[in-house]
Every structure is written in structure tokens, then in C-alpha cells.
PAZAPA-4460 file (N, C-alpha, C; in steps of 0.05 Angstrom, whole numbers, plus 32768, in hexadecimal, padded with zeros to 4 digits):
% residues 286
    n_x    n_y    n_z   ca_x   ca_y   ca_z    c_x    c_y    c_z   seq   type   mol
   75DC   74E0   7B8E   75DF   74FC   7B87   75D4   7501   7B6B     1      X     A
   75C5   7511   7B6A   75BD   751E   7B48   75D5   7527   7B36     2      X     A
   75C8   751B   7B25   75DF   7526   7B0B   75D4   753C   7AFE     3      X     A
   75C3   754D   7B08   75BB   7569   7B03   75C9   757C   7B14     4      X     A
   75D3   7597   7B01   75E4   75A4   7B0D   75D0   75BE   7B05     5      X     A
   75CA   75D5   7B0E   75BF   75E5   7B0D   75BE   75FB   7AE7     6      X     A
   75D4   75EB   7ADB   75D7   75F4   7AC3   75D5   75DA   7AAF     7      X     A
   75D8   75C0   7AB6   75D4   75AB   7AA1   75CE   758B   7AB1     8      X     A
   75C4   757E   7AA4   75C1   7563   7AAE   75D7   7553   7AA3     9      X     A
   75E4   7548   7AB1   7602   7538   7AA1   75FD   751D   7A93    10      X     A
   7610   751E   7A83   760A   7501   7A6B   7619   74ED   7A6E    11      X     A
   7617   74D3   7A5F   7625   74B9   7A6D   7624   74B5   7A4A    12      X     A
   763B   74A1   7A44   7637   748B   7A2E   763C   7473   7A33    13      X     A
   7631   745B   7A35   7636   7444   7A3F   7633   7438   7A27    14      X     A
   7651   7427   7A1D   7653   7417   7A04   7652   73F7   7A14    15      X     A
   764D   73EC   79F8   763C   73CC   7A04   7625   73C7   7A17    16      X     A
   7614   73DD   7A0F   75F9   73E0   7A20   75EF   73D1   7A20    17      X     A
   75EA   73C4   7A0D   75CE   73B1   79FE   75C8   73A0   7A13    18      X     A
   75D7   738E   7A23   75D0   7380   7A34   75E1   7381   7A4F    19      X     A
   75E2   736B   7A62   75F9   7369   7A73   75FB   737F   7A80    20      X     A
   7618   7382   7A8F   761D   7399   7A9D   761B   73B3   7A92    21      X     A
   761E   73B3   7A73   7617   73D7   7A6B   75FF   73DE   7A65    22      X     A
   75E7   73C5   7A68   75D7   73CD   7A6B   75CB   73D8   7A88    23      X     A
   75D3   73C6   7AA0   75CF   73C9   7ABE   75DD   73EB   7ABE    24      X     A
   75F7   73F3   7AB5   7607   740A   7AB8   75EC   7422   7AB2    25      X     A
   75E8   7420   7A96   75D3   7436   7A8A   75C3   7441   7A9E    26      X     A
   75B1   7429   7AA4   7599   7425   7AAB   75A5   742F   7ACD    27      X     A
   75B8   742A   7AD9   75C3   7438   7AF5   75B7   7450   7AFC    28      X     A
   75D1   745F   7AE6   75DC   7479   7AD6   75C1   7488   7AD3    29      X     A
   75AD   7479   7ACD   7595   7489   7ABA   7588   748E   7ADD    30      X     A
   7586   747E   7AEE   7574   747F   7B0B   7580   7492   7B15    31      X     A
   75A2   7498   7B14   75B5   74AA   7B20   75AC   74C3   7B12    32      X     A
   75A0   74C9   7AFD   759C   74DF   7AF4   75AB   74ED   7ADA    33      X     A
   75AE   74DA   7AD1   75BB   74DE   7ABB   75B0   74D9   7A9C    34      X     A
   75B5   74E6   7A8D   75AE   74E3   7A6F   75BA   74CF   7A67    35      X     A
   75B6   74BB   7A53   75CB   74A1   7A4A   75C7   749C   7A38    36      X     A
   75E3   749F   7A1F   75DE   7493   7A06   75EB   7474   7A08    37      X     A
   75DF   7465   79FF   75E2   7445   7A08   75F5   7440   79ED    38      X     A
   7602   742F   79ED   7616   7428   79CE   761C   7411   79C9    39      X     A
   7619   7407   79B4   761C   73E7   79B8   7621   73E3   798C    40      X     A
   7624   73CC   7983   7624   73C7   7970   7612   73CA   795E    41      X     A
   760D   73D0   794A   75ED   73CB   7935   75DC   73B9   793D    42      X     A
   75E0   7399   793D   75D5   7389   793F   75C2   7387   7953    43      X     A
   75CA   7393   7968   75C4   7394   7989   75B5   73B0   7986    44      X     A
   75B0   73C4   796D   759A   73D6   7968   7581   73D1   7984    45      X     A
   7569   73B3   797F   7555   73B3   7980   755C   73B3   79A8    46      X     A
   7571   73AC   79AD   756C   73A4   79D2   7577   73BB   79D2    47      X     A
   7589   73D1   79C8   7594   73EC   79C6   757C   73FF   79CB    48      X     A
   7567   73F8   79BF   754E   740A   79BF   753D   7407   79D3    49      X     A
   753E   73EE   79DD   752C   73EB   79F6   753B   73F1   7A17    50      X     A
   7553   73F4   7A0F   755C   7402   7A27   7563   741E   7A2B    51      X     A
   755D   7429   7A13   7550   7440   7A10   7535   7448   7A15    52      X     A
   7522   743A   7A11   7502   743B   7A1B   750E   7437   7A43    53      X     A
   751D   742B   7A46   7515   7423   7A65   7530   743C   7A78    54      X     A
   7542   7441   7A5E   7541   7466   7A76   7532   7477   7A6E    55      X     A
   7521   747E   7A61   750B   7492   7A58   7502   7488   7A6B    56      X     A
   74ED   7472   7A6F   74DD   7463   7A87   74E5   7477   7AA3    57      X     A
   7507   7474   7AA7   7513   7484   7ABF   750F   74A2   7ABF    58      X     A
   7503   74AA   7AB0   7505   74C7   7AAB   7519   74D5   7AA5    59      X     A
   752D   74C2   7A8C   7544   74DA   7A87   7542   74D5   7A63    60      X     A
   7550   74E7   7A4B   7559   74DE   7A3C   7566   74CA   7A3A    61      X     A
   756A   74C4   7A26   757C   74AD   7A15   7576   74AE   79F5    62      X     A
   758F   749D   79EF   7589   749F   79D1   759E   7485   79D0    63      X     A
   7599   7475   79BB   75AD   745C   79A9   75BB   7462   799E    64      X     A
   75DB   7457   799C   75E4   745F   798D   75F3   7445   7982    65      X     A
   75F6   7441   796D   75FC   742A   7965   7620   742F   795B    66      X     A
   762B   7427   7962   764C   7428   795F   765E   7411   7968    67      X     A
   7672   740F   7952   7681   73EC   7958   7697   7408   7969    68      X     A
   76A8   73FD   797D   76B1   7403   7983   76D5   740B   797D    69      X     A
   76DA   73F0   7972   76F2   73F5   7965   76F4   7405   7949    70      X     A
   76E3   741C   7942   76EF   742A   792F   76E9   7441   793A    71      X     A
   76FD   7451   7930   7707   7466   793A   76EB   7477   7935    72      X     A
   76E5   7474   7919   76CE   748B   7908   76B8   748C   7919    73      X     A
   76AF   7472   7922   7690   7471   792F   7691   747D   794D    74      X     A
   76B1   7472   795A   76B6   7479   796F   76B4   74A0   7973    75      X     A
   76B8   74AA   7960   76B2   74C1   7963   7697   74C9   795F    76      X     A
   768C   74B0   794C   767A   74C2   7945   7663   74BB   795D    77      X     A
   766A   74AA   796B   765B   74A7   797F   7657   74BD   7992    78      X     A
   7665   74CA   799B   766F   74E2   79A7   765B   74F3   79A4    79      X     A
   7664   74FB   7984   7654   750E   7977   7639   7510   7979    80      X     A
   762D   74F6   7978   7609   74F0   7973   760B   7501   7993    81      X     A
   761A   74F3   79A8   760B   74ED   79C1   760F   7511   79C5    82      X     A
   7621   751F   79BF   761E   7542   79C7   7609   7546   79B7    83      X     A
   7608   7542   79A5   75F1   7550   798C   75D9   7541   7997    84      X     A
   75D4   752E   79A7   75B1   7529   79AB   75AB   7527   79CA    85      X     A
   75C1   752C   79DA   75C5   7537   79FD   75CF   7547   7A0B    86      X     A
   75E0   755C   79F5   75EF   756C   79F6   7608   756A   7A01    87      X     A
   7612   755C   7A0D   7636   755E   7A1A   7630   7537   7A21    88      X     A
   7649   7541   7A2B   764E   7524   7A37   766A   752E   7A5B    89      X     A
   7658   7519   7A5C   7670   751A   7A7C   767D   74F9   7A88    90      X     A
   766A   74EA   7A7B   7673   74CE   7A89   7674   74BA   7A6C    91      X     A
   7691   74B8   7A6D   7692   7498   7A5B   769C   747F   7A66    92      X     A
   7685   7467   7A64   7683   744E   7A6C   768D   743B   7A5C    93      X     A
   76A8   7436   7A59   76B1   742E   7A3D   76B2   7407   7A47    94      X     A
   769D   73FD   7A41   768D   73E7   7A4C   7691   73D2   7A38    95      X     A
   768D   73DA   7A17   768B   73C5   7A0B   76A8   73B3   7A0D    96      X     A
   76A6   7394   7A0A   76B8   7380   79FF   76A9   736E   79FB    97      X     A
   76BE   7351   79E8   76B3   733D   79DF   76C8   732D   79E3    98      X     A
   76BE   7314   79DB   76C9   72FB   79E1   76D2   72E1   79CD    99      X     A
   76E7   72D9   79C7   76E8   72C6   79B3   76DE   72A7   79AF   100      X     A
   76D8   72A4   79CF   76D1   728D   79D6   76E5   727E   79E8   101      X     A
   76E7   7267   79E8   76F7   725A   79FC   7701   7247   79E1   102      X     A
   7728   7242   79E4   7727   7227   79D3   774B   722E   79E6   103      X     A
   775C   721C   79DF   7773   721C   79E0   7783   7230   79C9   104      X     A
   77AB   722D   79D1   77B6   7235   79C2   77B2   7234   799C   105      X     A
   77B9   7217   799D   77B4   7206   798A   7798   720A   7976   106      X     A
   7787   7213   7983   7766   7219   7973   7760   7232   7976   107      X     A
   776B   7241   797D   776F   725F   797E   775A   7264   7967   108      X     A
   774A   7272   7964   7749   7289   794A   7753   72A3   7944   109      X     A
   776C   72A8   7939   7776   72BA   7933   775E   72D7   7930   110      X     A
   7751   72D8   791F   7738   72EE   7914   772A   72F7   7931   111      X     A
   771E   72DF   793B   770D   72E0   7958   7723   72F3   7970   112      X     A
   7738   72EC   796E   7751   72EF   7984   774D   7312   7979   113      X     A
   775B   7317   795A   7755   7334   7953   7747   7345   795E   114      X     A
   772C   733D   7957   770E   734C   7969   7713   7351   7979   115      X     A
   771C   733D   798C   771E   7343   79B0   772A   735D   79A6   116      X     A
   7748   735A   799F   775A   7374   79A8   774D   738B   799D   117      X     A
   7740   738C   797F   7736   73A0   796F   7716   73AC   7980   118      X     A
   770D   739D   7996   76F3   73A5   79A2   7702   73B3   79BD   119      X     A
   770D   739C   79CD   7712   739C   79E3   772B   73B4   79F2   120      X     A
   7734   73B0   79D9   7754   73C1   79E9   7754   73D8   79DA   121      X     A
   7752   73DF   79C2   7753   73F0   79B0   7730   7405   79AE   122      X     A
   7720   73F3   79B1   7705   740D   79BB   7704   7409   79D0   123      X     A
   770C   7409   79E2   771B   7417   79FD   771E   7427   79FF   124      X     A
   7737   742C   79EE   774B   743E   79F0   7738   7451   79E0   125      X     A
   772D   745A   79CF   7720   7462   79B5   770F   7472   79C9   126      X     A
   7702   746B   79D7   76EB   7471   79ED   76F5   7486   79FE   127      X     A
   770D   747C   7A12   7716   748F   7A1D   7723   74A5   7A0F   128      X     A
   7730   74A7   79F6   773A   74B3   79E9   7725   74D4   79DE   129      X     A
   7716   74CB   79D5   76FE   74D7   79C9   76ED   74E0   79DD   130      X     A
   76E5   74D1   79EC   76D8   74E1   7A09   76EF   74F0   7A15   131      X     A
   7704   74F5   7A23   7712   7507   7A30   770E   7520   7A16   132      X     A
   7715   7526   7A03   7718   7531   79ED   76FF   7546   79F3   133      X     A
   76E0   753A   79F4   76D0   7544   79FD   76C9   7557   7A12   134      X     A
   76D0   7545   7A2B   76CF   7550   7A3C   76E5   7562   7A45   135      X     A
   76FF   7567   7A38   770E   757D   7A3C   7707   7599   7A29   136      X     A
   76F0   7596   7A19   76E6   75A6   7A02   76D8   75B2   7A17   137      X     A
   76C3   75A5   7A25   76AC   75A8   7A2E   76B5   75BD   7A49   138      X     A
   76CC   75B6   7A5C   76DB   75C5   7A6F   76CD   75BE   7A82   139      X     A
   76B8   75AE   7A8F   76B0   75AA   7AAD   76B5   758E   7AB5   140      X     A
   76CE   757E   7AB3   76D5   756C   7AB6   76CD   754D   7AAE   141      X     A
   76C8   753C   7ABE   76C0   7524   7ABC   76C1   7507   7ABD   142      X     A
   76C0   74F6   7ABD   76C0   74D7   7ABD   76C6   74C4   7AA8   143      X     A
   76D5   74B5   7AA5   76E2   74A4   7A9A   76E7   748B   7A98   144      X     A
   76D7   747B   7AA0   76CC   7459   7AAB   76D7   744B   7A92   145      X     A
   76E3   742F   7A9D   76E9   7415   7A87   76E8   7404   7A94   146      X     A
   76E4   73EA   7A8B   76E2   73D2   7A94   7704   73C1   7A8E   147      X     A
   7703   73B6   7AA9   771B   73A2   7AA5   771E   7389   7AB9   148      X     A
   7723   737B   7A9E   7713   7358   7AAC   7730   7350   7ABA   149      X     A
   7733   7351   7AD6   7743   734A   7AE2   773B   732A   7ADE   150      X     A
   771F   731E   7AE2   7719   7304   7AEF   7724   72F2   7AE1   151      X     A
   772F   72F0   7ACA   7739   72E4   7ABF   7760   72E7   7AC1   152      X     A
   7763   72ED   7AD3   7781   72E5   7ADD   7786   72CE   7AF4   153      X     A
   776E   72B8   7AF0   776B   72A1   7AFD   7783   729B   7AED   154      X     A
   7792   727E   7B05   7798   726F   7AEF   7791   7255   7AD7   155      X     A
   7796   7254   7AC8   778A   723E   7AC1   779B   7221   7ABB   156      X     A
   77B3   7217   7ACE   77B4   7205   7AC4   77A5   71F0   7AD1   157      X     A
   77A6   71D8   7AC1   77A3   71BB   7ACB   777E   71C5   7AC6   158      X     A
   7772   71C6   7ABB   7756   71D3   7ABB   774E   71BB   7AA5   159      X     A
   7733   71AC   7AB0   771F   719C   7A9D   7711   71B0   7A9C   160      X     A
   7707   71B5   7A81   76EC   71CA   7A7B   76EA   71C0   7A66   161      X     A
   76DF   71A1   7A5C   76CB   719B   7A50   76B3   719A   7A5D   162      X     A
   76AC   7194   7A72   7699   7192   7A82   768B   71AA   7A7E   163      X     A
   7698   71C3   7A80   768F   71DB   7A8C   7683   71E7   7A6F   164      X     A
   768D   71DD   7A59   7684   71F8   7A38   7689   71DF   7A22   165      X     A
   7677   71DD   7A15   767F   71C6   79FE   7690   71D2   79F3   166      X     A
   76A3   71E8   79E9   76AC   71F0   79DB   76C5   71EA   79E0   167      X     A
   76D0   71DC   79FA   76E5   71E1   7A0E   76F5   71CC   79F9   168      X     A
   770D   71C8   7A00   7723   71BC   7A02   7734   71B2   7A18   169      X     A
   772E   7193   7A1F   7744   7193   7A31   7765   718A   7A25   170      X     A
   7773   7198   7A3D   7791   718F   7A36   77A1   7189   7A4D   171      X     A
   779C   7178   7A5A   77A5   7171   7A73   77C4   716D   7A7D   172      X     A
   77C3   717B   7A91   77E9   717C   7A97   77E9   718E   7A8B   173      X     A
   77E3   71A8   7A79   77EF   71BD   7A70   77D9   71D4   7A71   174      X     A
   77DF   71EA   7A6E   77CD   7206   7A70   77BF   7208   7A5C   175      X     A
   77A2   720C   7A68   7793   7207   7A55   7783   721E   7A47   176      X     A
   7789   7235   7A37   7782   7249   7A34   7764   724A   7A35   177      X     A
   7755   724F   7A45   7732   724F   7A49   7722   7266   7A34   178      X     A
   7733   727F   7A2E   7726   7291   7A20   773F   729C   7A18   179      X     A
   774C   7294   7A02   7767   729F   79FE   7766   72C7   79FB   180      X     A
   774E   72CE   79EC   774D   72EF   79ED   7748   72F1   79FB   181      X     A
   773D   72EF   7A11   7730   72FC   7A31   7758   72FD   7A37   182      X     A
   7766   72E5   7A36   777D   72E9   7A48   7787   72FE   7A37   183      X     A
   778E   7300   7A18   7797   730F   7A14   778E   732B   7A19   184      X     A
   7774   7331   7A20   7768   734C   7A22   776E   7354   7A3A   185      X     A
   7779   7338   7A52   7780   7347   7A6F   7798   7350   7A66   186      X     A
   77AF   734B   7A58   77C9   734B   7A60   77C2   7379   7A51   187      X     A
   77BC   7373   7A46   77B7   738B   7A2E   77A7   7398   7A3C   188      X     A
   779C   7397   7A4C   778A   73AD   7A4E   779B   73B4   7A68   189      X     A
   77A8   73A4   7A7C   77C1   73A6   7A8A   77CB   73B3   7A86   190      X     A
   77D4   73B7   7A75   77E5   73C7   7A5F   77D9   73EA   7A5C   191      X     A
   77C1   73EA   7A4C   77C1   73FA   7A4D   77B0   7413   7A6C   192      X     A
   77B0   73FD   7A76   77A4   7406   7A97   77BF   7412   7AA3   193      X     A
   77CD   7409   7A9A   77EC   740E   7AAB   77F3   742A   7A98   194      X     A
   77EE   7432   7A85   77E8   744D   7A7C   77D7   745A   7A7C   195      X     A
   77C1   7453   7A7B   77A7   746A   7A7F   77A3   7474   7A93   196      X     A
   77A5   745C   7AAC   779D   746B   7AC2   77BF   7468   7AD7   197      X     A
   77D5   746C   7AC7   77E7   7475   7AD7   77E3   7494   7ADD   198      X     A
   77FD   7490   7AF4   77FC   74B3   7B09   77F5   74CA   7AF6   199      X     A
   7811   74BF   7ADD   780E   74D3   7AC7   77F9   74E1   7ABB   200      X     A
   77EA   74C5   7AB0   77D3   74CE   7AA0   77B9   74D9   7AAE   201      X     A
   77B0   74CD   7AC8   77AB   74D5   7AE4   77A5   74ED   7AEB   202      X     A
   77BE   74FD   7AE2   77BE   7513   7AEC   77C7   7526   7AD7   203      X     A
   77C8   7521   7ABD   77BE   752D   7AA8   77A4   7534   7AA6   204      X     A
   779B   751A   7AAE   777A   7523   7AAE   7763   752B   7ABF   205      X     A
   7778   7535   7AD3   7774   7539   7AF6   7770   7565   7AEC   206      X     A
   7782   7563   7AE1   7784   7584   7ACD   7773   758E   7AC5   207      X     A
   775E   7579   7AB9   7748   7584   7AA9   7728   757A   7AC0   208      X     A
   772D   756E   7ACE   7715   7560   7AEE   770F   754B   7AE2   209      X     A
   7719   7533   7AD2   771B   7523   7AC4   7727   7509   7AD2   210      X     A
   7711   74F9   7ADF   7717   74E9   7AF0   771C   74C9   7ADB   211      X     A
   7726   74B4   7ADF   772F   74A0   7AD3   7737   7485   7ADE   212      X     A
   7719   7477   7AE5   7722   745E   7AEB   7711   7445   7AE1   213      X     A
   7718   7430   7AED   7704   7410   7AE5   76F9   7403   7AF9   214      X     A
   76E6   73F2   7AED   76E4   73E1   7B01   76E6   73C9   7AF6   215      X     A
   76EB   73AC   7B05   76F1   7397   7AF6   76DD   7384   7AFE   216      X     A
   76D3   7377   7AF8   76B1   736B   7AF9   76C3   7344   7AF6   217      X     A
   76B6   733A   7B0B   76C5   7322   7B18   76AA   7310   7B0B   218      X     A
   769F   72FA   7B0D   7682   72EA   7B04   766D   72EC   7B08   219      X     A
   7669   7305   7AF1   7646   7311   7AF3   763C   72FA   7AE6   220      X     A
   7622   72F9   7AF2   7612   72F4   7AE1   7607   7303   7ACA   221      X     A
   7613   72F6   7AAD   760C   7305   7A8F   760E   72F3   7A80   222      X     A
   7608   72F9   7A68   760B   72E1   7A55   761E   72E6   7A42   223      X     A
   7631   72EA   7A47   7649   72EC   7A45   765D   72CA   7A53   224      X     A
   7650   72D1   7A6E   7659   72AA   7A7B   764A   729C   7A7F   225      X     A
   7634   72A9   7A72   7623   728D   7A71   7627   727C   7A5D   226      X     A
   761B   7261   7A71   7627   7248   7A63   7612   723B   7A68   227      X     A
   760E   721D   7A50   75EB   720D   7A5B   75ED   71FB   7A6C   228      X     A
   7602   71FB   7A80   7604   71F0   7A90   75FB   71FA   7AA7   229      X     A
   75ED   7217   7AA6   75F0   7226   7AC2   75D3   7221   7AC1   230      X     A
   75C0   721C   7AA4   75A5   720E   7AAE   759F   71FA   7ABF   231      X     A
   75B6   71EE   7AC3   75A7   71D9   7AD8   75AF   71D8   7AF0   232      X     A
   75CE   71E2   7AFA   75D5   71E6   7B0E   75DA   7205   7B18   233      X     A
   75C9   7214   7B09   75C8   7236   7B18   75E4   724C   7B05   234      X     A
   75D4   7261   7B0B   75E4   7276   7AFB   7600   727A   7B02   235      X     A
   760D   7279   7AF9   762E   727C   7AFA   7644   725E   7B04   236      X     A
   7634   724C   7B00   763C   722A   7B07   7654   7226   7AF7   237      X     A
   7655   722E   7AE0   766A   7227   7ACA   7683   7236   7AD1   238      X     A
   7678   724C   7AD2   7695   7261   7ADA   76A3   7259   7AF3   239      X     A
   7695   725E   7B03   7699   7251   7B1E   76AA   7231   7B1F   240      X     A
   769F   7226   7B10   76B5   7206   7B13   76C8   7205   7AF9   241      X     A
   76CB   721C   7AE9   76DB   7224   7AD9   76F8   722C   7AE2   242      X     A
   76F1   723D   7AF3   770A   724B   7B06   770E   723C   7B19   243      X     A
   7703   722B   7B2C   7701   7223   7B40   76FD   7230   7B5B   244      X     A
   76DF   7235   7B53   76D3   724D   7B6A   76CB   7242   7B78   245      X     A
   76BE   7242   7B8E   76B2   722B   7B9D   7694   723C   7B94   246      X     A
   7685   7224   7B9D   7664   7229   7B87   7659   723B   7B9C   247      X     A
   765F   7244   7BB9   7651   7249   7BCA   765C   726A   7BC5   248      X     A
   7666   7272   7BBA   7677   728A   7BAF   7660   728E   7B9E   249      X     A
   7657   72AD   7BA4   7640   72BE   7B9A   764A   72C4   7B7C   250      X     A
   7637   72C9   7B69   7633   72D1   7B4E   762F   72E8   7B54   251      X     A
   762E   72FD   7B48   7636   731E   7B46   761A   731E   7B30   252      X     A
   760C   7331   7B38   75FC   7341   7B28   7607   735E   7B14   253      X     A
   75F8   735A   7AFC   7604   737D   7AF0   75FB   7384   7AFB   254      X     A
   75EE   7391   7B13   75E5   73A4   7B28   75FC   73B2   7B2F   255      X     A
   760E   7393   7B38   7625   7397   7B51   7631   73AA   7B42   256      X     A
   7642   73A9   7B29   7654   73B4   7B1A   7644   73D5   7B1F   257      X     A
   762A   73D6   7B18   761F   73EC   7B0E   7622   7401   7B28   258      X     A
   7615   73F5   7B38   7620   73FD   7B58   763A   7410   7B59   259      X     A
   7650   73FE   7B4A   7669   7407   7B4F   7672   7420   7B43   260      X     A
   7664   741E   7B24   766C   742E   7B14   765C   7440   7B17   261      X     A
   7640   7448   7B29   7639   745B   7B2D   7644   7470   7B41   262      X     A
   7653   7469   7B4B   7664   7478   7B64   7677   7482   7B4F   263      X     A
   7686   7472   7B45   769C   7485   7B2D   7697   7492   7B18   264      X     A
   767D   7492   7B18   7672   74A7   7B04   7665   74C1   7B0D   265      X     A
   7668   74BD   7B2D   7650   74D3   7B3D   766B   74F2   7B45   266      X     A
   765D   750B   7B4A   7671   7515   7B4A   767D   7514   7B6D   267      X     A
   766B   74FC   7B76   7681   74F1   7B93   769C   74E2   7B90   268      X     A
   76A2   74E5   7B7C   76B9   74D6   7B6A   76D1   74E2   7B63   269      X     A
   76C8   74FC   7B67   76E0   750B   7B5D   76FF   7510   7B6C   270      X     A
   7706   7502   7B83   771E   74FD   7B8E   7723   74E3   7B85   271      X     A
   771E   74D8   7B76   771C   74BF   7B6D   7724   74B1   7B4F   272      X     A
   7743   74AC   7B49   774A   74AB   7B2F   7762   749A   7B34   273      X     A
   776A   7489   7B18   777D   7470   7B12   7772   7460   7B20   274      X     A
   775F   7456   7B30   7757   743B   7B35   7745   742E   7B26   275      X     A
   774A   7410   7B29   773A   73FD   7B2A   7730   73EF   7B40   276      X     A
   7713   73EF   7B3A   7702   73DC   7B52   76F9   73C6   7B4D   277      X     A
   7701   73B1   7B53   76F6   7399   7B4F   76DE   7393   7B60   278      X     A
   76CE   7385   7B4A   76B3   737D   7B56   76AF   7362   7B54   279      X     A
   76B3   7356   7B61   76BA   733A   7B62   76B8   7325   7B80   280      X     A
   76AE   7333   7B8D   76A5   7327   7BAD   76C4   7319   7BB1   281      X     A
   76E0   7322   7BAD   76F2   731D   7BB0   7700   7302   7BA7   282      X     A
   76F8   72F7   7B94   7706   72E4   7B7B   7725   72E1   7B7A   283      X     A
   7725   72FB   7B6E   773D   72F8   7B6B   775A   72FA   7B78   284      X     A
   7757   72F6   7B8F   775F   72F9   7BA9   7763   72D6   7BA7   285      X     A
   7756   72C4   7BA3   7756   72A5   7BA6   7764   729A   7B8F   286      X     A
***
């Protein structure tokens, strides 16, 4: 369906563009007909810009915007650039997170663990916060997308993963925390999923045509899980004998995700709020 409406062409912000799935999302979004300000960190500027050359390529605007996500200031001011150089906004893809690494309790990094929450849970929230704000200014409703990593409510005890990440730690006979912020970012973003997109909030934002859901992305292929182990035995090998997948269990493209999130961003979407869709060729089910 076109995202042209006889009075405006509708806008998207997709944070953590630069590569991975918010880049696959943009680049969707941009074929669907949409304008896209892409958002990602400073550093990530130069791949920020070239996925901006490749929705122009699609025939729509775009523009970069460079914003950390956990502060409040940029989080607005991200907003701001994207009305002031596309005029409105209708769809926020609140995409970005990061990762501390993998170590145990015991080797934790406190600082690293921070980030997670200060990226992951908190410009989240910052995202949806500031985009609804918008789009109840704006009065013709809209879309509300976040990411939430179910895949990581495997369990992990009794788990060797030295094999799988040099970084690993084994601790055998006991739970072996594999990415201690990823777990903490499920329990938390659990958390705040169990408020954002409750009945309540749901239908607070059901008031304004303000639809509100996620999807939860099971083992894409990104480099995010990539590991140099998957050079020799194929893309997603590590993750896969990490969890204990069986290898014959498909790897997920950012297509798949993008796929998904194009439907919840389309206005065939609009009976459609408080869920999550997992994209995960059914993982987490095992």
C-alpha cells in the first residue's frame, strides 16, 4: 500500500539504521513509500549516509541523523531535525540497542551492563515517549514499533561456550550468564512492554489512532551474532550451538524482520496494537 495520502507522504524514523535490521527496516519503509530519517550514533555518520544515498536511489527522501539514544536532549532533538527536514512524522522504529558482550556473573562489567540499560531500555522508552508527543500534535494518528529480544529467554544452564566466542567463560554445573545485559535488557524491557503496550496504554493511544507494538527478531543474520566461527561453518553456526538449535534450523534475514515491521507500520495495521510478533521461525517455542 502507498504511504501517499492525497495531502502528504508519511514519515518513518528508524534508530540503529547504520547497519543490520534498521538498516533492512529503512530501506523496507523507503520501497513502501515512505520518507526515512535513518538514526544511529556519530560514529556510524559515514554508513548513516550511505543508506541515505540508497533510499534516494528508491525515490524517496531521507536525511541522517546522528543521535545517541539514551539522552533525552538529542532524543528530541532528533524529532525535531526529522519534522523540520520531512515535515511530520508518523512511524517510529525504535530499533537501536547494544550489547556488553558475553562474560559471566563474576566478570560482569558494571559500565558495559549501564549502556545496555542507558541505550536499550531507557531510549526506548525516550523514542516512544517523544514520538507519541508528535504525533498527537500532528492529530492523524500513527505507528509506534520497538524491538524486543525475546530470543534470549533460552535457557542457559549447563552451556560450554568457549568453543562458540573466545570471550566466553565456562562454568560448568552452574548458569552461565552468555550476555549478562541482553538478559538484563529482556527482563526490563518485559517490564516495560507490560506497560507500554498494556490494554491501558493501548488504548490511550487507540484515542489519538496511535497504534503500539513489537516485534522480537529470533537469529538474524547481523553482526551483532556474528562470531569467527561462522566463517567456517556458515552464518549463524555459533548462535545456533550456543542455544542449542539444531544447525538444520534456518538463520533469519533482516529482510524477515523488515517484512514484519512493514505491515505494522502500513495503515493495514490499524486494528492492530499491544502486540508482539516474533520473528524467529519459532525458536522460542523449543
Amino acid at each position: 500500500m502507498s504511504a501517499t495520502t492525497e495531502d502528504y507522504t508519511r514519515v518513518v524514523i528508524v534508530t540503529g539504521a547504520a547497519q543490520g535490521i534498521g538498516r533492512a527496516i529503512a530501506l523496507r519503509l523507503a520501497a513502501d513509500g515512505l520518507d526515512v530519517a535513518v538514526a544511529d550514533i556519530p560514529s556510524k555518520i559515514d554508513s548513516l549516509n550511505a543508506v541515505v544515498k540508497e533510499i534516494q536511489g528508491l525515490g524517496r527522501k531521507a536525511v541522517a541523523v546522528t543521535t545517541d539514544v539514551s539522552k533525552e536532549n538529542e532524543v528530541k532533538a532528533m524529532i525535531e531535525t526529522t519534522v523540520s527536514a520531512l515535515g511530520r512524522l508518523d512511524v517510529m522504529v525504535a530499533n537501536a540497542g547494544v550489547t556488553a558482550g558475553r562474560s559471566t556473573v563474576m566478570d560482569a562489567d558494571v559500565e558495559s551492563w549501564e549502556k545496555c540499560w542507558e541505550v536499550n531500555i531507557r531510549g526506548t522508552l525516550l523514542c516512544y515517549k517523544y514520538a507519541a508527543r508528535q504525533m498527537v500534535k500532528q492529530g492523524a494518528g500513527g505507528r509506534i514499533i520497538g524491538i524486543l529480544i525475546l530470543f534470549f529467554e533460552c535457557r542457559f544452564n549447563n552451556l560450554t561456550i568457549s568453543e562458540v566466542h573466545p570471550r566466553s567463560v565456562v562454568c560448568e554445573g552452574s548458569p552461565v550468564l552468555v550476555d549478562i545485559a541482553y538478559r538484563r535488557r529482556l527482563s526490563e524491557l518485559q517490564a516495560i512492554h507490560t506497560y507500554v503496550y498494556s490494554a491501558r496504554s493501548a488504548l490511550e493511544l487507540r484515542e489519538h489512532k496511535i497504534t503500539a507494538n513489537a516485534y522480537a527478531p529470533g537469529a538474524i543474520d547481523t553482526e551483532m551474532i556474528a562470531n569467527p566461527i561462522d566463517k567456517e561453518h556458515g552464518a549463524g553456526f555459533a548462535i545456533k550451538k550456543l542455544f542449542k538449535i539444531q544447525s538444520d534450523v534456518r538463520t533469519g534475514q533482516p529482510s524477515d524482520v523488515a517484512n514484519v515491521v512493514s505491515f505494522l507500520a502500513s495503515p493495514d495495521s490499524h486494528f492492530v496494537t499491544g502486540q508482539t510478533i516474533s520473528v524467529d521461525d519459532g525458536i522460542h517455542f523449543s
